[in-house]
Backbone as CSV, one residue per row, in Angstrom:
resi,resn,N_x,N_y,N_z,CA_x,CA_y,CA_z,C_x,C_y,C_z
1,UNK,14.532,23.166,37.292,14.154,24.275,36.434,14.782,24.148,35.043
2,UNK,16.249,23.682,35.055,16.696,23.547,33.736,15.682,22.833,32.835
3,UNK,15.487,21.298,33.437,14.485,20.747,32.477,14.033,20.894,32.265
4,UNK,12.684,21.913,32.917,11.721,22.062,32.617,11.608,23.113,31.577
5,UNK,12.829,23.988,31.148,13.323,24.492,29.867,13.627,23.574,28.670
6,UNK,14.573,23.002,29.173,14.736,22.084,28.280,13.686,21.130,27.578
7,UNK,12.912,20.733,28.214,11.461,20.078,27.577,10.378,20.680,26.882
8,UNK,10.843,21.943,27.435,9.647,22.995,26.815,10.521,23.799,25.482
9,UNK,11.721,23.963,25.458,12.337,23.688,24.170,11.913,23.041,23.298
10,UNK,12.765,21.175,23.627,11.932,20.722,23.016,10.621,20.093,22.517
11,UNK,10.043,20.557,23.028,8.655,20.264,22.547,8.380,21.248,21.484
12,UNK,8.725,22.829,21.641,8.525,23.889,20.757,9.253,23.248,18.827
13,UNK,10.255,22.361,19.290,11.425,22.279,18.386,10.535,20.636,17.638
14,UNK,10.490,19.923,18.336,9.225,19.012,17.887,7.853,19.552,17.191
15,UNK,6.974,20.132,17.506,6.267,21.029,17.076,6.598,21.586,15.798
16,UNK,7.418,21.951,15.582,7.920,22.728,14.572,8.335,21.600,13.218
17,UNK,9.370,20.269,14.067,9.596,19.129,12.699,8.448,18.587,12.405
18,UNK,7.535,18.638,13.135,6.228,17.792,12.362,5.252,18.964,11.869
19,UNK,5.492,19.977,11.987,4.873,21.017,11.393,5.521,20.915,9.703
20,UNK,6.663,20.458,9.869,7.747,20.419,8.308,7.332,18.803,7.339
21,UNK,7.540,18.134,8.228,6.790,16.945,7.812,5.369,16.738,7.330
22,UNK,4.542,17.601,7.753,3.222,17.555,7.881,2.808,18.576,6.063
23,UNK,4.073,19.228,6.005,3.614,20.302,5.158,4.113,19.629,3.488
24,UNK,4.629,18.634,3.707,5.069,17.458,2.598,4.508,16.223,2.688
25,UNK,3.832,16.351,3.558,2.853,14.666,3.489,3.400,13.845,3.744
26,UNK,4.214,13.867,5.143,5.459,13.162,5.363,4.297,11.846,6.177
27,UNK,4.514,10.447,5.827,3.541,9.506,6.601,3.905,8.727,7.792
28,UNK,3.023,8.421,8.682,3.081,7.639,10.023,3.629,8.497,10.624
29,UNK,3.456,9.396,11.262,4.992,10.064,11.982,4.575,9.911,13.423
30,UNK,5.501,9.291,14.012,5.699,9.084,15.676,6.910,9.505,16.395
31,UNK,6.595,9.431,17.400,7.857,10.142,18.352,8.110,9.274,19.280
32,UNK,9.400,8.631,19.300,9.641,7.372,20.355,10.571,8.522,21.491
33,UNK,9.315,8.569,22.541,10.388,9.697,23.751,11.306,8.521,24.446
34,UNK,12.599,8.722,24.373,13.690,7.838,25.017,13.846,8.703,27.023
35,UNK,13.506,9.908,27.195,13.736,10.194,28.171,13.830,9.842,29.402
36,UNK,13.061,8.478,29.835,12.899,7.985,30.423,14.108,6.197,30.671
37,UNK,14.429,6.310,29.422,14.911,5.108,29.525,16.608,5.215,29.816
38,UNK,17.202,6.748,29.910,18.409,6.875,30.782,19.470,6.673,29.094
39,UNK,20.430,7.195,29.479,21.880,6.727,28.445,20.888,6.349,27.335
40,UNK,20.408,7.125,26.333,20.725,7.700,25.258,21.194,8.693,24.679
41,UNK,21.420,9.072,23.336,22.014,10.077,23.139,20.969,11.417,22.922
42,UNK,19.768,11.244,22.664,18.659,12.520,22.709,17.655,11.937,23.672
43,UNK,16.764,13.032,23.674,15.819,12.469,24.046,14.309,11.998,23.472
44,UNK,14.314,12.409,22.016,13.490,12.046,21.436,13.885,11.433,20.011
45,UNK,13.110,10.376,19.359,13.398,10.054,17.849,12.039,10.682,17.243
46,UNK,12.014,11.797,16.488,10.706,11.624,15.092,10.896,11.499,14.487
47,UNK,9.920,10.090,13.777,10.306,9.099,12.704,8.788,9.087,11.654
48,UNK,8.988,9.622,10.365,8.566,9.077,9.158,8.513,8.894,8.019
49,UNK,7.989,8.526,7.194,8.392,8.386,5.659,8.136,8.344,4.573
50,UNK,8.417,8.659,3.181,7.742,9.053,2.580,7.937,7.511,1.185
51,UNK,6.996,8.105,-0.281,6.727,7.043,-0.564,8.251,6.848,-1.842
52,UNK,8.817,7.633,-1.991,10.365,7.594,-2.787,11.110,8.422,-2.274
53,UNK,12.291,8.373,-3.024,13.405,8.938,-2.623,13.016,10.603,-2.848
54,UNK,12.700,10.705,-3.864,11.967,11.964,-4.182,11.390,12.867,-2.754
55,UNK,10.291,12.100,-2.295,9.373,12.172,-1.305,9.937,12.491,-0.014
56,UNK,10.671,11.385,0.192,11.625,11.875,1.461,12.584,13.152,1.799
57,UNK,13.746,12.913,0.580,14.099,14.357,0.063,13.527,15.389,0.500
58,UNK,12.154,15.322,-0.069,11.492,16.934,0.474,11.079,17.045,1.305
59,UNK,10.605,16.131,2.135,10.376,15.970,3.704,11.335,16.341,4.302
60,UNK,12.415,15.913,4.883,13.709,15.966,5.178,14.223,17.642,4.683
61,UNK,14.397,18.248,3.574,14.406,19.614,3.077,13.532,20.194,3.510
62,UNK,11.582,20.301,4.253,10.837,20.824,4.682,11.183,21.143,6.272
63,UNK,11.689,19.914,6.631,11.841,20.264,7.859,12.712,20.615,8.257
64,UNK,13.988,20.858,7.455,15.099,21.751,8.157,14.435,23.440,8.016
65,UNK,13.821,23.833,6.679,13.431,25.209,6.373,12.439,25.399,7.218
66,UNK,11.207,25.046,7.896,10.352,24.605,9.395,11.141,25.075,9.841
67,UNK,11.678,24.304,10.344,12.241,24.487,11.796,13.567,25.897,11.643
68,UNK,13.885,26.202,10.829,14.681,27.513,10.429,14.015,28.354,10.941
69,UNK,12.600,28.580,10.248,11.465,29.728,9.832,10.992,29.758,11.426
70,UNK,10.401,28.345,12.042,9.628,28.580,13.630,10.362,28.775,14.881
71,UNK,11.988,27.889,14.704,12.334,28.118,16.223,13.741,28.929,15.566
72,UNK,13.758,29.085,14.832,15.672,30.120,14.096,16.302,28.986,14.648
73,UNK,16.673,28.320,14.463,16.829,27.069,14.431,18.037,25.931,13.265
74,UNK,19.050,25.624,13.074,19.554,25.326,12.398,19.944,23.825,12.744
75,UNK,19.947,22.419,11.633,20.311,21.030,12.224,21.192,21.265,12.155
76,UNK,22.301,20.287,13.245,23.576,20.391,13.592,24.430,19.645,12.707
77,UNK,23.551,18.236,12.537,24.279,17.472,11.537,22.636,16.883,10.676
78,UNK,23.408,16.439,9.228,22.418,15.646,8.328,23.248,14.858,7.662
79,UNK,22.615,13.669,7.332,23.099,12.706,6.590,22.159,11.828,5.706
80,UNK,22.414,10.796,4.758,21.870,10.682,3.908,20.843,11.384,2.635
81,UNK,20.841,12.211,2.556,20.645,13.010,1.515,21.060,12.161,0.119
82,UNK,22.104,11.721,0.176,22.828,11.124,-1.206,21.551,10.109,-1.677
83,UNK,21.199,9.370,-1.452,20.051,8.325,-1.663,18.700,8.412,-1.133
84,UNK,18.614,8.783,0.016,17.303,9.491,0.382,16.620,7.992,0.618
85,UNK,17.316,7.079,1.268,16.739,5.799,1.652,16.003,6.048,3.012
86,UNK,17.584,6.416,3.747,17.008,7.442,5.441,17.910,8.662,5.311
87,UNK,16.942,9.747,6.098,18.176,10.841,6.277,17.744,11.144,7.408
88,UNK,18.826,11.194,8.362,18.659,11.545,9.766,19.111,13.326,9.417
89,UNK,18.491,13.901,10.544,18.679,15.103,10.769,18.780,15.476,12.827
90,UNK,19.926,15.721,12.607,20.420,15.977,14.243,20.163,17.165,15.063
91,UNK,19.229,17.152,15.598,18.828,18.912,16.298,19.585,18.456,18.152
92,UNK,20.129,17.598,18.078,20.733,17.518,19.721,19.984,16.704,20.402
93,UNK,18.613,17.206,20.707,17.788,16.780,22.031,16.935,16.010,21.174
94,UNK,16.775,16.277,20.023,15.660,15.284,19.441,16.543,15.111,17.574
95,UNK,15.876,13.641,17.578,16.688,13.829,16.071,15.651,13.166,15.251
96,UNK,15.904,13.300,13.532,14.868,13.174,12.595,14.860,11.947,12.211
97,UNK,14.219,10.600,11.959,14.634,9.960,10.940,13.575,9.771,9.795
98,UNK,13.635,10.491,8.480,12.982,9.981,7.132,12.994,9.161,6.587
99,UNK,12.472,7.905,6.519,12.939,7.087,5.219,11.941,7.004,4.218
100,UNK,12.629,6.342,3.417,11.497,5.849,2.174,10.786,4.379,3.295
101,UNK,9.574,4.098,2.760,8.796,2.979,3.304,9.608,1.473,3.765
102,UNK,10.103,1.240,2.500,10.642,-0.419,2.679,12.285,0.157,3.302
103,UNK,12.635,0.616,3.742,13.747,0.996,4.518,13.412,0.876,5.970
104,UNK,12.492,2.044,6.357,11.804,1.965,7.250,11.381,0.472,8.093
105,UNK,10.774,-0.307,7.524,10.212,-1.731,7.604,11.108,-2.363,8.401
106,UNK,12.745,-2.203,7.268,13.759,-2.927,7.517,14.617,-3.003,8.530
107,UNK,14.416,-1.562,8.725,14.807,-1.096,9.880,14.200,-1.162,10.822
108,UNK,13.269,-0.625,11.292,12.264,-0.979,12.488,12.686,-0.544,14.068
109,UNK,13.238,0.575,13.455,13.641,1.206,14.792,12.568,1.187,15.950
110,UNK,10.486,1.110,15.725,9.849,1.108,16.434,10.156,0.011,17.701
111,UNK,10.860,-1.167,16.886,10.859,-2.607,17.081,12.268,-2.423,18.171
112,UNK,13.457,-1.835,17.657,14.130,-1.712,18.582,14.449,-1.033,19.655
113,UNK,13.419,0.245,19.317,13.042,1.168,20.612,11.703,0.539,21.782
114,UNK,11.362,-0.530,21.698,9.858,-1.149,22.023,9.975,-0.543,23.808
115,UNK,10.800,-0.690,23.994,11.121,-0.043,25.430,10.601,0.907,25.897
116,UNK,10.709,1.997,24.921,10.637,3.578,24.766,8.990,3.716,24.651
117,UNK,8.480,4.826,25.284,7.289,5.364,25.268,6.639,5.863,23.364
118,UNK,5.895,5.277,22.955,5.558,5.771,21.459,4.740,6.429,21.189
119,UNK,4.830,7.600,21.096,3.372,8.182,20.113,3.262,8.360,19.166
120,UNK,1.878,8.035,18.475,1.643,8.263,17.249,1.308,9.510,17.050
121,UNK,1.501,10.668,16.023,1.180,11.531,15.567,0.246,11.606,14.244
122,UNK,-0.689,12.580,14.733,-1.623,12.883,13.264,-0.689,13.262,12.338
123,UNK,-0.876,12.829,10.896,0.137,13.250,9.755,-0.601,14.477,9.238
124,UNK,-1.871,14.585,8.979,-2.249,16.089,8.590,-2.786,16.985,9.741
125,UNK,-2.627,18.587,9.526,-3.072,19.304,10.615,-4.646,19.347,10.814
């Protein structure tokens, strides 16, 4: 029963970051669900990005005020803001990552999550 709270949490709390993303034209956005794959630290990554630092910025700023406004809701931790290359945003059970494009690439978290179940998400509603 817990989980089945807990999933339905987050899903409400997911829902809500790509509702924030979506409302800045945040691009590619997917959700690598780790739940299945045991010993990680959340259970979900949503990952996408925008086309500058600019871009991301407000992505990343959309979806903390989202997710404020839909679930009262506050991130626990954020980082990168200073450069706006990536900025993760930490909600616990699921966490954010923004980057700018060629960061993204470089990184390729898709590549190192390949394990993990992926979905792609529509970027507009």
């Amino acid at each position: 029963m817990v989980n089945k709270t807990r999933n339905s949490d987050s899903e409400h709390l997911i829902e809500a970051i790509v509702e924030g993303i979506r409302r800045k034209k945040g691009l590619d956005i997917i959700n690598i669900d780790l739940k299945k794959l045991g010993n990680t630290e959340c259970d979900n990554f949503i990952i996408c990005h925008g086309n500058s630092n600019t871009h991301a910025d407000s992505i990343a700023h959309s979806v903390e005020e989202t997710v404020e406004e839909i679930e009262n809701t506050r991130v626990w931790h954020k980082d990168g803001y200073q450069n706006a290359q990536w900025i993760l945003l930490d909600y616990g059970d699921v966490m954010v990552h923004v980057f700018q494009e060629q960061y993204r690439r470089f990184y390729d978290l898709e590549e190192l999550w390949a394990d993990a179940r992926i979905i792609q998400i529509e970027s507009e509603s």
